[in-house]
C-alpha positions, 0 to 999 in steps of 0.5 A, spaced: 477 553 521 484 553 522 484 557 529 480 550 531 486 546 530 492 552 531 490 553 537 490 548 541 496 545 538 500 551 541 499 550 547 502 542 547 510 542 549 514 539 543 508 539 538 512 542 533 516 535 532 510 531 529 509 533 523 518 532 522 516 524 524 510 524 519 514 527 513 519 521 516 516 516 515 511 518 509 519 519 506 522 512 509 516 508 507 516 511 498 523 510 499 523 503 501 517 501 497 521 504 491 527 500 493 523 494 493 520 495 486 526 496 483 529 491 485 525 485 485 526 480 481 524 480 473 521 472 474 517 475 480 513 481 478 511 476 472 509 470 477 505 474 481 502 479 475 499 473 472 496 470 478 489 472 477 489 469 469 491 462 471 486 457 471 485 452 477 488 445 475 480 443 472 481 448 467 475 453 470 475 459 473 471 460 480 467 467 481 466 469 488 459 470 487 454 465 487 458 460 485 458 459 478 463 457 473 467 460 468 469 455 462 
């Protein structure tokens, strides 16, 4: 099967760049998604960590199916 792929990759100018481009982003990306975590505020990440427990200002919950109510 890979001769289905290698095959036409050959003969491409300058396909050898891709993988280098895709390795780099994939890298750019998890590097600055790790920045971000370590350094996001502490009040933050327990503000939104809690957003699914909150209850609305009526002190009941809404479900997304048929409308019915949590108490």
């Amino acid at each position: 099967m890979l001769k289905f792929v290698k095959g036409p990759l050959e003969s491409i100018e300058g396909v050898e760049i891709y993988p280098i481009i895709s390795l780099l982003i994939f890298f750019l990306f998890f590097t600055a998604l790790f920045w971000w975590v370590v350094t996001a505020r502490k009040e933050y990440i327990k503000e939104v960590s809690n957003l699914p427990l909150d209850l609305e200002d009526n002190g009941e919950m809404e479900t997304d199916f048929d409308n019915q109510k949590i108490d």
